[in-house]
PyMOL Python script that loads the backbone (N, CA, C, O; Angstrom):
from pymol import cmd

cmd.read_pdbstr("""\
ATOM      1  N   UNK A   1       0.840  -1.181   0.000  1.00  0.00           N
ATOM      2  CA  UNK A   1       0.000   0.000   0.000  1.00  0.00           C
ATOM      3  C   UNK A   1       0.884   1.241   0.000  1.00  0.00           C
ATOM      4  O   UNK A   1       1.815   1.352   0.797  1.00  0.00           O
ATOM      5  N   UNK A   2       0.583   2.172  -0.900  1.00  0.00           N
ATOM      6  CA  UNK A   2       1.174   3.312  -1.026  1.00  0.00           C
ATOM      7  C   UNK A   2       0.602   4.497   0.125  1.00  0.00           C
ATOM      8  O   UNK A   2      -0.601   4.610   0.365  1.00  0.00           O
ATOM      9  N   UNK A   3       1.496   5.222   0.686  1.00  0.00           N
ATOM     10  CA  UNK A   3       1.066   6.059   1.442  1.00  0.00           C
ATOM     11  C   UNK A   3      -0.074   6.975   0.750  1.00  0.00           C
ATOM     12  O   UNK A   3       0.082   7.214  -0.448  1.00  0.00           O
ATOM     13  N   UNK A   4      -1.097   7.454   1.342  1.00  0.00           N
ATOM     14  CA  UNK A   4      -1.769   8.583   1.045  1.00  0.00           C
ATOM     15  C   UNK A   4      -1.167   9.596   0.916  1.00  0.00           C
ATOM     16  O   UNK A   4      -0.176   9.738   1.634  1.00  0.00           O
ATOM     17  N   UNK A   5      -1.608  10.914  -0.248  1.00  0.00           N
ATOM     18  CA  UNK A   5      -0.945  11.992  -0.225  1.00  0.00           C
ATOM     19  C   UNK A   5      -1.951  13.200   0.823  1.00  0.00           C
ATOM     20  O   UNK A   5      -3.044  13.179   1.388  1.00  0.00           O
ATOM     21  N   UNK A   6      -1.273  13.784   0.717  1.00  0.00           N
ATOM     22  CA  UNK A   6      -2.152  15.301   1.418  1.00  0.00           C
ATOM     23  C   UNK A   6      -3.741  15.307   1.676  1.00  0.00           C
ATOM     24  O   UNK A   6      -4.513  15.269   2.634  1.00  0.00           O
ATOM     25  N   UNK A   7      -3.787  15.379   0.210  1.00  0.00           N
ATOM     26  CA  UNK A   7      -5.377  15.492  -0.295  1.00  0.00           C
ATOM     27  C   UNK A   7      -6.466  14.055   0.317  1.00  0.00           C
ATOM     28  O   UNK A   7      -7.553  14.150   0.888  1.00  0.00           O
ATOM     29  N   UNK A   8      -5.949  13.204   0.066  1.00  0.00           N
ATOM     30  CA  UNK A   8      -6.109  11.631   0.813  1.00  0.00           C
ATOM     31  C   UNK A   8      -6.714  12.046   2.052  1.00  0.00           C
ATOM     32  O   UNK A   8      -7.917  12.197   2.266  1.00  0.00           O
ATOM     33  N   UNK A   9      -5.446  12.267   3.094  1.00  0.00           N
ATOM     34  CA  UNK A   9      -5.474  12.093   3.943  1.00  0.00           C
ATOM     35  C   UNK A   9      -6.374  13.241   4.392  1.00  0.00           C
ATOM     36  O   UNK A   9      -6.907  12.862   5.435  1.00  0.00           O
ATOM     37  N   UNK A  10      -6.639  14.034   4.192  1.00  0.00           N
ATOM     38  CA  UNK A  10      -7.803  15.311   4.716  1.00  0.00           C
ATOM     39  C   UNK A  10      -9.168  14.487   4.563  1.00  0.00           C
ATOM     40  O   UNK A  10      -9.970  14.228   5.461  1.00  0.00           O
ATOM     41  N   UNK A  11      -9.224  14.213   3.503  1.00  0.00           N
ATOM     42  CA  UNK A  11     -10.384  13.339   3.059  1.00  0.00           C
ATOM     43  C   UNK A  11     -10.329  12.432   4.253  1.00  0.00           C
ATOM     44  O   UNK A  11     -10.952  12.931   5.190  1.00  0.00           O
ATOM     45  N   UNK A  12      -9.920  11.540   4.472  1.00  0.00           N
ATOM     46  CA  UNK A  12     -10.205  10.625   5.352  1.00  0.00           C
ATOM     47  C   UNK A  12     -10.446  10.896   6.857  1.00  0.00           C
ATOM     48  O   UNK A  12     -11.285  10.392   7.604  1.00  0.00           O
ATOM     49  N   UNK A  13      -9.494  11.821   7.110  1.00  0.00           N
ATOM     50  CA  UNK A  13      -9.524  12.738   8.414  1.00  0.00           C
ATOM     51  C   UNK A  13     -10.856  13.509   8.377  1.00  0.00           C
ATOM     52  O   UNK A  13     -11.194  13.863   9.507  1.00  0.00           O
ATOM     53  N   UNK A  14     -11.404  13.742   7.750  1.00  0.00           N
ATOM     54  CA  UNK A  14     -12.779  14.875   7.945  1.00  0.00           C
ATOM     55  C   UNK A  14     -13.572  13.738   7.778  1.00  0.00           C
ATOM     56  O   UNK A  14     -14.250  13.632   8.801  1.00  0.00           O
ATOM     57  N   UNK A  15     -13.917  12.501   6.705  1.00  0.00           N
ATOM     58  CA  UNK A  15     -14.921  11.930   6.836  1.00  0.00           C
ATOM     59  C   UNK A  15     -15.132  11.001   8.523  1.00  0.00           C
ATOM     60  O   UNK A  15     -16.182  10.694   9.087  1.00  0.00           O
ATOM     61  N   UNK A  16     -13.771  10.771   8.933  1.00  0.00           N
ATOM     62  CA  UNK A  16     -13.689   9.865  10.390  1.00  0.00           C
ATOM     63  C   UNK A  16     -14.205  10.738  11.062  1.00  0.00           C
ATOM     64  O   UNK A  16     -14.725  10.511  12.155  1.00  0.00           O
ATOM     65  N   UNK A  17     -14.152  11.747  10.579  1.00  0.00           N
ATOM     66  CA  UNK A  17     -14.175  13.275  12.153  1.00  0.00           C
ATOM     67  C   UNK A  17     -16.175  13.307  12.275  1.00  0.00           C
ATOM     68  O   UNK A  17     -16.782  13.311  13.346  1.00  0.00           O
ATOM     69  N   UNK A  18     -16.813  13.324  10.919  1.00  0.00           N
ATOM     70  CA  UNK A  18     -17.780  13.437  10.278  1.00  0.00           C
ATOM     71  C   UNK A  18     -19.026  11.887  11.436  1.00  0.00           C
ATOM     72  O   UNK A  18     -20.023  11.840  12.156  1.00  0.00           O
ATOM     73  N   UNK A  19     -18.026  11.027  10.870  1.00  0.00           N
ATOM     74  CA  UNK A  19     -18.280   9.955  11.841  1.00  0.00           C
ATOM     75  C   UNK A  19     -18.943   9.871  13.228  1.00  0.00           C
ATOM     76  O   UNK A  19     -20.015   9.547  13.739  1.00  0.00           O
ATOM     77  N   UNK A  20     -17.536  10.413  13.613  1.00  0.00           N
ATOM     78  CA  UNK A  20     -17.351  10.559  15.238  1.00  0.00           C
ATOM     79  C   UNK A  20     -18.273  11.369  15.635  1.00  0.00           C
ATOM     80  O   UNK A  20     -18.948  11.017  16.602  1.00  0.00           O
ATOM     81  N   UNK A  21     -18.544  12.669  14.991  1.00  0.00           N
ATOM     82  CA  UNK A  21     -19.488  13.391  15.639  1.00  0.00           C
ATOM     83  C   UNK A  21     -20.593  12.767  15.513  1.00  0.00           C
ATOM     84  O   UNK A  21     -21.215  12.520  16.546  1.00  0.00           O
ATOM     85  N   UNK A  22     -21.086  12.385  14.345  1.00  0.00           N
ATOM     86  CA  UNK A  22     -22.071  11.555  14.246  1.00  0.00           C
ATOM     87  C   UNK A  22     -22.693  10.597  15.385  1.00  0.00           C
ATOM     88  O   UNK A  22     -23.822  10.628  15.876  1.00  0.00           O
ATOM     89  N   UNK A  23     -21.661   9.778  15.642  1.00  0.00           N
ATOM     90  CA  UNK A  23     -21.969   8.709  16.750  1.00  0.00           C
ATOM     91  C   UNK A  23     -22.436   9.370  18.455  1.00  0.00           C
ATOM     92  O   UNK A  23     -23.273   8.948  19.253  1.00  0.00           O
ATOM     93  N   UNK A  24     -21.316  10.762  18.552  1.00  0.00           N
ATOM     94  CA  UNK A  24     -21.665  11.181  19.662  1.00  0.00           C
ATOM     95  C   UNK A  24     -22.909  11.446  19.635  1.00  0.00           C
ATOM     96  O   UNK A  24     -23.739  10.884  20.349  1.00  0.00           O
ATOM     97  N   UNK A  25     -23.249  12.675  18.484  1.00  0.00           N
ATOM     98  CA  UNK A  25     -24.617  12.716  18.380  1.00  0.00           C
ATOM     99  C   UNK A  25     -25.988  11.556  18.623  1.00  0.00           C
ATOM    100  O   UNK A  25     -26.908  11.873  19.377  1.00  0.00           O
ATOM    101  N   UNK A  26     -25.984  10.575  18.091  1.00  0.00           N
ATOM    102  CA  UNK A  26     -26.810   9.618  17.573  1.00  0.00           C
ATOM    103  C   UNK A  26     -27.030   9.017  18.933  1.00  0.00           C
ATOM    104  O   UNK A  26     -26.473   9.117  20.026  1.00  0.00           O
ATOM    105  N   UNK A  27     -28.069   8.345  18.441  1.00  0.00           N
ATOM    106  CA  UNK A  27     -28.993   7.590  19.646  1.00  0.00           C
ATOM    107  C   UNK A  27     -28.163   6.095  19.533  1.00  0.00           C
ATOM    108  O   UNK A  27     -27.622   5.577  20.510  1.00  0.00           O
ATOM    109  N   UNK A  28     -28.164   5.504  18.174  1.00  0.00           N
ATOM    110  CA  UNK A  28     -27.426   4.094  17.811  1.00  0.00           C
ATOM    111  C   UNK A  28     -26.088   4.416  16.578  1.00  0.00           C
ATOM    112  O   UNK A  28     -25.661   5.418  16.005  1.00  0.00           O
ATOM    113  N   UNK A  29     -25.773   3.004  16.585  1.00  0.00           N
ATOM    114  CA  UNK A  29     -24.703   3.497  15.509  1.00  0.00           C
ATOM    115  C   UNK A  29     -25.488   3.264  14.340  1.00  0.00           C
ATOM    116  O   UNK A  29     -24.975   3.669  13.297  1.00  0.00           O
ATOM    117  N   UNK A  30     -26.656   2.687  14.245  1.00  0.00           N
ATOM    118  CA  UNK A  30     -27.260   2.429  12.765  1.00  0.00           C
ATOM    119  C   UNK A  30     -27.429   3.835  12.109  1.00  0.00           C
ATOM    120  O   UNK A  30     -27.344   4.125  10.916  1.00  0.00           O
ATOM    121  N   UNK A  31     -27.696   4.662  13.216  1.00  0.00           N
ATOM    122  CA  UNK A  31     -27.574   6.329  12.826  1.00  0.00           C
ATOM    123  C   UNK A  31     -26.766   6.621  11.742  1.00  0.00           C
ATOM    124  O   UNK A  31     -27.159   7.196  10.727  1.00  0.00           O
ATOM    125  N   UNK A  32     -25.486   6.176  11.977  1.00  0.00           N
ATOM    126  CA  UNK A  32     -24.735   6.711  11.155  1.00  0.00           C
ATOM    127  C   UNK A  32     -24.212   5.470  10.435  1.00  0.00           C
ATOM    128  O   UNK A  32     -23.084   5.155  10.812  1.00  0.00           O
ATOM    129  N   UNK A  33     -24.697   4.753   9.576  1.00  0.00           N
ATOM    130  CA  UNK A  33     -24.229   3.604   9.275  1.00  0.00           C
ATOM    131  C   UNK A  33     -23.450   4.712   7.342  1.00  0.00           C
ATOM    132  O   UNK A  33     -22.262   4.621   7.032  1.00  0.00           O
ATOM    133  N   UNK A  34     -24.404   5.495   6.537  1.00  0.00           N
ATOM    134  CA  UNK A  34     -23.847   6.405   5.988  1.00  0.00           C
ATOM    135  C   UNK A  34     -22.226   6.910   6.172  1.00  0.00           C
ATOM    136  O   UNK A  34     -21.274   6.721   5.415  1.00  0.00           O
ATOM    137  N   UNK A  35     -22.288   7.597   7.422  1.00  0.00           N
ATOM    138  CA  UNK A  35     -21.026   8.316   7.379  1.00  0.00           C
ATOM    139  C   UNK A  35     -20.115   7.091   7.800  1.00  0.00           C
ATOM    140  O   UNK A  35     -18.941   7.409   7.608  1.00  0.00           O
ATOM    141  N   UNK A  36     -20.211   6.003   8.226  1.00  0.00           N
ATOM    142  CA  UNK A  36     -19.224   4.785   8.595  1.00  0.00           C
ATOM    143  C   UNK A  36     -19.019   4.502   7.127  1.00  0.00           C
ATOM    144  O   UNK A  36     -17.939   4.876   6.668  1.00  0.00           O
ATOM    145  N   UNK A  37     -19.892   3.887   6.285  1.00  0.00           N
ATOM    146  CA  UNK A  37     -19.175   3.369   4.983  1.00  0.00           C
ATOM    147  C   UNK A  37     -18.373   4.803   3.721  1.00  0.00           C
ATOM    148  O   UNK A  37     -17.592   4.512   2.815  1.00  0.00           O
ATOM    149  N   UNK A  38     -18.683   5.742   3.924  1.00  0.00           N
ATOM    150  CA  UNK A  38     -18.112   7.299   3.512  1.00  0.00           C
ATOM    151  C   UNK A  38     -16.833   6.953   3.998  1.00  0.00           C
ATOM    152  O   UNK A  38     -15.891   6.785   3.223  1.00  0.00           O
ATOM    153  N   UNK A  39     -16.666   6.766   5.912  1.00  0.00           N
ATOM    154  CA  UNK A  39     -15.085   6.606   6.466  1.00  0.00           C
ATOM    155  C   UNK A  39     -14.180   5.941   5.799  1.00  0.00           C
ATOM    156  O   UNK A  39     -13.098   6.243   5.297  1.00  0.00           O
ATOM    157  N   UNK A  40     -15.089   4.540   5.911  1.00  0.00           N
ATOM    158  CA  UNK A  40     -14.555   2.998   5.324  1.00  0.00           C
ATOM    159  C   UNK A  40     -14.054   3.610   3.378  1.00  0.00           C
ATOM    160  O   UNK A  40     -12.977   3.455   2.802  1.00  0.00           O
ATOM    161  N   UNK A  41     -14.597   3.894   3.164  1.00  0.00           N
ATOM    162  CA  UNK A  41     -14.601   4.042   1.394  1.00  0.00           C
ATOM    163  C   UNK A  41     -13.048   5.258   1.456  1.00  0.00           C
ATOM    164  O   UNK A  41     -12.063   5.052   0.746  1.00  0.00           O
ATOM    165  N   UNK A  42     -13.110   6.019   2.075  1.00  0.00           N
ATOM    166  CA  UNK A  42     -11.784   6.973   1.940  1.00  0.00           C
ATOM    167  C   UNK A  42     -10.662   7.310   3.149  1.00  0.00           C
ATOM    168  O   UNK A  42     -10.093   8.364   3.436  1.00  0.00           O
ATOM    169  N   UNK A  43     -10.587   5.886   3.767  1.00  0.00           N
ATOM    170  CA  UNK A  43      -9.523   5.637   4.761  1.00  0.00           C
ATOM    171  C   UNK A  43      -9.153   4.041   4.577  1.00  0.00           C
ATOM    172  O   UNK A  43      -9.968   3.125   4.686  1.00  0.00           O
ATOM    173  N   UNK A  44      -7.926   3.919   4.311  1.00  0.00           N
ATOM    174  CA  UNK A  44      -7.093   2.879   4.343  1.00  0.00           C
ATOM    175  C   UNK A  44      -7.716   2.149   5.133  1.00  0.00           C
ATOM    176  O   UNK A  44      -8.067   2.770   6.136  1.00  0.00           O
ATOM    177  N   UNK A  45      -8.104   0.747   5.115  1.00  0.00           N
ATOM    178  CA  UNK A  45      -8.453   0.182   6.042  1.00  0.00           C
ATOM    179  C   UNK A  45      -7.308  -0.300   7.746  1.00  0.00           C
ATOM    180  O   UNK A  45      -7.647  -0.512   8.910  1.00  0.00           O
ATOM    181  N   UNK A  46      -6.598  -0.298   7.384  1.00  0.00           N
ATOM    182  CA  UNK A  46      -5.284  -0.411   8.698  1.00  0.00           C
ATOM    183  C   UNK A  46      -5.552   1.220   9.322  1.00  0.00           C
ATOM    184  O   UNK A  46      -5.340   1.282  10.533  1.00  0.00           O
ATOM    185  N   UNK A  47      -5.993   2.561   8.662  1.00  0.00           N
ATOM    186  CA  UNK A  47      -6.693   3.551   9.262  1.00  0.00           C
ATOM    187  C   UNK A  47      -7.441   3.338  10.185  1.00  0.00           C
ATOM    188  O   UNK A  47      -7.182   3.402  11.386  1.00  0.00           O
ATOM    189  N   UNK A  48      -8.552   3.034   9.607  1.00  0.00           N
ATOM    190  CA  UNK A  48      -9.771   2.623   9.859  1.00  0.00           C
ATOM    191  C   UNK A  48     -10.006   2.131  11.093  1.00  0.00           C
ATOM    192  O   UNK A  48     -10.869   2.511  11.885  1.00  0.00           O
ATOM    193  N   UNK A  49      -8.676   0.703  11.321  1.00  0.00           N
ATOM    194  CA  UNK A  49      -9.159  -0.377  12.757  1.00  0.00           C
ATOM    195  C   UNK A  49      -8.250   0.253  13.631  1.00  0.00           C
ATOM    196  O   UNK A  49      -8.223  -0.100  14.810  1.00  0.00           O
ATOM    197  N   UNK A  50      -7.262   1.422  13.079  1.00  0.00           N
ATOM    198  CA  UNK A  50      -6.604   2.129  14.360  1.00  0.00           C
ATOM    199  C   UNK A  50      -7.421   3.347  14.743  1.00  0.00           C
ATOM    200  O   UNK A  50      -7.478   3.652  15.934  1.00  0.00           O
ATOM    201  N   UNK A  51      -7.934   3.925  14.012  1.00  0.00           N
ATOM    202  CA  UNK A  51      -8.798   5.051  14.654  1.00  0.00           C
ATOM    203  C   UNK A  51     -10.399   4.869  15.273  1.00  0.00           C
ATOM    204  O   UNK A  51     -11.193   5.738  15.630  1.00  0.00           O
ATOM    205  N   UNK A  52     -10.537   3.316  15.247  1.00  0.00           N
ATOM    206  CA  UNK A  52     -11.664   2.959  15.703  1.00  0.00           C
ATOM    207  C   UNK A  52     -11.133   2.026  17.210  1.00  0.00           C
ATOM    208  O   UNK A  52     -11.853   1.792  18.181  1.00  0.00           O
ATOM    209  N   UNK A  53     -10.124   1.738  17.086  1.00  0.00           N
ATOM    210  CA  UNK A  53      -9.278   1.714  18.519  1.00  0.00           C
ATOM    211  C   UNK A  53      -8.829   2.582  19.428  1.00  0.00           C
ATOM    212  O   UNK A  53      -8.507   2.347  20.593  1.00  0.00           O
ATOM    213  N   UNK A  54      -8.815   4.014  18.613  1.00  0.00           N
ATOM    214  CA  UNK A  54      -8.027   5.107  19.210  1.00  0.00           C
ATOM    215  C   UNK A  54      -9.718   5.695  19.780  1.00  0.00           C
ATOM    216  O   UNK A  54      -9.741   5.667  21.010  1.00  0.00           O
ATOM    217  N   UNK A  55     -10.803   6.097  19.296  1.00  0.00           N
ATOM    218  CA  UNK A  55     -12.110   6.198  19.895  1.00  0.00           C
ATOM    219  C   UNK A  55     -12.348   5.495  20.870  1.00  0.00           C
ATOM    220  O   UNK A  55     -12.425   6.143  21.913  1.00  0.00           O
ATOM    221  N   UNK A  56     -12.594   3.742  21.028  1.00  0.00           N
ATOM    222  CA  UNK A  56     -12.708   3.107  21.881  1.00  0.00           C
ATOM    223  C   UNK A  56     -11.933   3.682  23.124  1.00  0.00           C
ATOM    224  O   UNK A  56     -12.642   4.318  23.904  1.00  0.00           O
ATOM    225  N   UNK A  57     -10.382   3.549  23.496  1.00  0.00           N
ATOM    226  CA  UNK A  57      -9.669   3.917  23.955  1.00  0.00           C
ATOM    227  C   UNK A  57      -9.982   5.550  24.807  1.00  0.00           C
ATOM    228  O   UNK A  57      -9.972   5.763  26.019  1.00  0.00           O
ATOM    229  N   UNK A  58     -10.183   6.296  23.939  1.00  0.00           N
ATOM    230  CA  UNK A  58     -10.779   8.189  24.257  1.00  0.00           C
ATOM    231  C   UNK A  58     -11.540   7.991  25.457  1.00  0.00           C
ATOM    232  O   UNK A  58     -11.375   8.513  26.560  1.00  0.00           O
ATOM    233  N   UNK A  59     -12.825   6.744  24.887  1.00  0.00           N
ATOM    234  CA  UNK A  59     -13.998   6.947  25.473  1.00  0.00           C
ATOM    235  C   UNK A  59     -13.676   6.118  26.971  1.00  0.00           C
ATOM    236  O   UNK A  59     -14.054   6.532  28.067  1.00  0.00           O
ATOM    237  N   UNK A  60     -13.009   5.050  26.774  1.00  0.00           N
ATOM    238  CA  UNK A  60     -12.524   4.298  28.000  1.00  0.00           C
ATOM    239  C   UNK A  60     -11.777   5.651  28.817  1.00  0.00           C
ATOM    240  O   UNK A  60     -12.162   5.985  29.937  1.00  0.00           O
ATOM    241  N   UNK A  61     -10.913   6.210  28.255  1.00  0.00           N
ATOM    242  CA  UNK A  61     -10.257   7.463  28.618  1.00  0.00           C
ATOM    243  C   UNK A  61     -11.412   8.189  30.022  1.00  0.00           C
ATOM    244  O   UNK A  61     -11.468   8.132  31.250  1.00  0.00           O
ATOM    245  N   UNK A  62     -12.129   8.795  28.970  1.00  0.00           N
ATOM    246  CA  UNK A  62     -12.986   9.822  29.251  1.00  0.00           C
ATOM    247  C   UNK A  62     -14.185   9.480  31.028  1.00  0.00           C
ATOM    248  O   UNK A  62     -14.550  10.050  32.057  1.00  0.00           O
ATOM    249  N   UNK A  63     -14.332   7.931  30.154  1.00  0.00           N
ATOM    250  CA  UNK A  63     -15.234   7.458  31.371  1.00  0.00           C
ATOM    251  C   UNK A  63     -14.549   7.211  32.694  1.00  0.00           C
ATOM    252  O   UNK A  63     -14.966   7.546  33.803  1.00  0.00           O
ATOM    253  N   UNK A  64     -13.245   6.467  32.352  1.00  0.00           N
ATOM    254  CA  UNK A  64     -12.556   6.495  33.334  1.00  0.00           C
ATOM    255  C   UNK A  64     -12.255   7.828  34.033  1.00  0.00           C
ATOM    256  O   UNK A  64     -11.959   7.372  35.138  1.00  0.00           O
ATOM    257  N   UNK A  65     -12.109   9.305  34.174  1.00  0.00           N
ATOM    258  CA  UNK A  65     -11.887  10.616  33.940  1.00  0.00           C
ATOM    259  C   UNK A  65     -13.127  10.476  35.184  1.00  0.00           C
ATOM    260  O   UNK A  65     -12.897  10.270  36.376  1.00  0.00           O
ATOM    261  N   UNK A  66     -14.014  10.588  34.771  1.00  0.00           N
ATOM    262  CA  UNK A  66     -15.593  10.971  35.218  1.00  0.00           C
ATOM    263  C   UNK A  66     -15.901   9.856  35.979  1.00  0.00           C
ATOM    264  O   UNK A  66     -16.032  10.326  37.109  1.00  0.00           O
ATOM    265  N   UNK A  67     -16.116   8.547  36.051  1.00  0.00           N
ATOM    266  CA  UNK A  67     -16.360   7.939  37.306  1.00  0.00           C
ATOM    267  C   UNK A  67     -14.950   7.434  37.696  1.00  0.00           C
ATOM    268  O   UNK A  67     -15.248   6.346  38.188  1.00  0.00           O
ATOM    269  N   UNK A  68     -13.597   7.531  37.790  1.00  0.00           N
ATOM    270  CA  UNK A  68     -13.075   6.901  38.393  1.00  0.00           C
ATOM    271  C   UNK A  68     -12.597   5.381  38.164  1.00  0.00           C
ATOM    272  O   UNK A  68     -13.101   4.817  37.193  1.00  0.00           O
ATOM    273  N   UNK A  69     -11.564   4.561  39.048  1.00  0.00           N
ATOM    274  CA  UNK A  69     -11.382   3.635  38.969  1.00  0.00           C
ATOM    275  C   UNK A  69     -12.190   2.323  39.441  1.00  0.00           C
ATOM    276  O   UNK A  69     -11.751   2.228  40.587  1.00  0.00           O
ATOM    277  N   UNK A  70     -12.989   1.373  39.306  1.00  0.00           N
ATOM    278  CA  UNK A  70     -13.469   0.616  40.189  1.00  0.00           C
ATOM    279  C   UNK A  70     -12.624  -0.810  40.052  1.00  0.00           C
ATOM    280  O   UNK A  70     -12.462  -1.431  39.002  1.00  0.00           O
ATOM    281  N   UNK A  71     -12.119  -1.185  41.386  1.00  0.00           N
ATOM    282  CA  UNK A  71     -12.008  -2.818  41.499  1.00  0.00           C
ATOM    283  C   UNK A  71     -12.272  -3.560  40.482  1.00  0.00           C
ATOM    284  O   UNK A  71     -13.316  -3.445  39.839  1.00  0.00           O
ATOM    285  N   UNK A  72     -11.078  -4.663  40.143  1.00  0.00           N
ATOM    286  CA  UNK A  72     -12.583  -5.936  39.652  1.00  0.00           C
ATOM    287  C   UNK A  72     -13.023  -6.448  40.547  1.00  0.00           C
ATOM    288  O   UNK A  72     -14.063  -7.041  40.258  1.00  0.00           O
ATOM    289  N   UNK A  73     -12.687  -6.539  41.739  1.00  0.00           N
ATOM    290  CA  UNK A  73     -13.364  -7.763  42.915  1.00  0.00           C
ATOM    291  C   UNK A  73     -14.954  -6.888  42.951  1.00  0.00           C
ATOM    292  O   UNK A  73     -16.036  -7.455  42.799  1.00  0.00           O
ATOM    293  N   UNK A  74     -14.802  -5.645  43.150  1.00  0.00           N
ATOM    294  CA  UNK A  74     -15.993  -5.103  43.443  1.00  0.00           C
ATOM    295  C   UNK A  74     -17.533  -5.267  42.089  1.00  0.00           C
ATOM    296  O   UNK A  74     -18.762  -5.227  42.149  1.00  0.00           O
ATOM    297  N   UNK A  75     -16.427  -5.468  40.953  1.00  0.00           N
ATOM    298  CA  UNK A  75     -17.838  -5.609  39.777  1.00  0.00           C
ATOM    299  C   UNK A  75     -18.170  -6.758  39.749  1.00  0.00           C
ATOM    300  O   UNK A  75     -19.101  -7.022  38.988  1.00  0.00           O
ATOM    301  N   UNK A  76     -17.445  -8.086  40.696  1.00  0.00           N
ATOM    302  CA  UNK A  76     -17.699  -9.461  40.608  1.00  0.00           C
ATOM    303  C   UNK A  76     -18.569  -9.679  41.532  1.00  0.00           C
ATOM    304  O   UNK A  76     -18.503  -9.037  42.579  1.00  0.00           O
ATOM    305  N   UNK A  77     -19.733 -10.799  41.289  1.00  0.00           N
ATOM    306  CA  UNK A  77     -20.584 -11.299  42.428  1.00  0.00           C
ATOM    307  C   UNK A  77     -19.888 -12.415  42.759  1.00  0.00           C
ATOM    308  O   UNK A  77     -19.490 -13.240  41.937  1.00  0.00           O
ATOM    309  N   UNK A  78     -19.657 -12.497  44.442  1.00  0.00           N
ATOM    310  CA  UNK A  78     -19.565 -13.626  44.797  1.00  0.00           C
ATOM    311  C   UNK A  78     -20.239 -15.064  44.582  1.00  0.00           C
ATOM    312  O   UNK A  78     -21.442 -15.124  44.328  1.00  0.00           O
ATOM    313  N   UNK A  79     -19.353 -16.380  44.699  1.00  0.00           N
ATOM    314  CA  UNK A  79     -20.051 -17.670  44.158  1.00  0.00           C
ATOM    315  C   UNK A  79     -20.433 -18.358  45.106  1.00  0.00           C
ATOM    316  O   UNK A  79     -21.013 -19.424  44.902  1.00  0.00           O
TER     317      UNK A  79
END
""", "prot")
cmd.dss("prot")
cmd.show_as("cartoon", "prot")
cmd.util.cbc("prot")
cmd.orient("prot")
């Protein structure tokens, strides 16, 4: 795979961005099932499964941020 040039890569960067807001917005992801295949169609796919790791990650980020750390013993029911 050849690197993307400039122009590429804006493209792909605004449609992921396009995405993302999307999802925050949206009630489901079927919401935006549109702007996901737009992403998919003008981002490299090796893009694609890293910036959909790098979201996951944000949001783990973020939540963690706002409630804190919890135990695992504490999310486990005893047997």
């Amino acid at each position: 795979m050849s690197f993307p040039n400039k122009e590429d890569r804006l493209n792909c960067w605004s449609h992921r961005d396009e995405y993302w807001k999307c999802l925050d917005e949206a009630k489901s992801e079927t919401d935006c099932n549109e702007f996901r295949k737009k992403y998919e169609q003008f981002c490299p796919s090796q893009w694609v499964k890293h910036f959909d790791r790098k979201r996951e990650y944000l949001k783990f980020k973020e939540r963690l941020e706002l409630e804190g750390y919890v135990p695992e013993e504490k999310n486990q029911t005893s047997l």
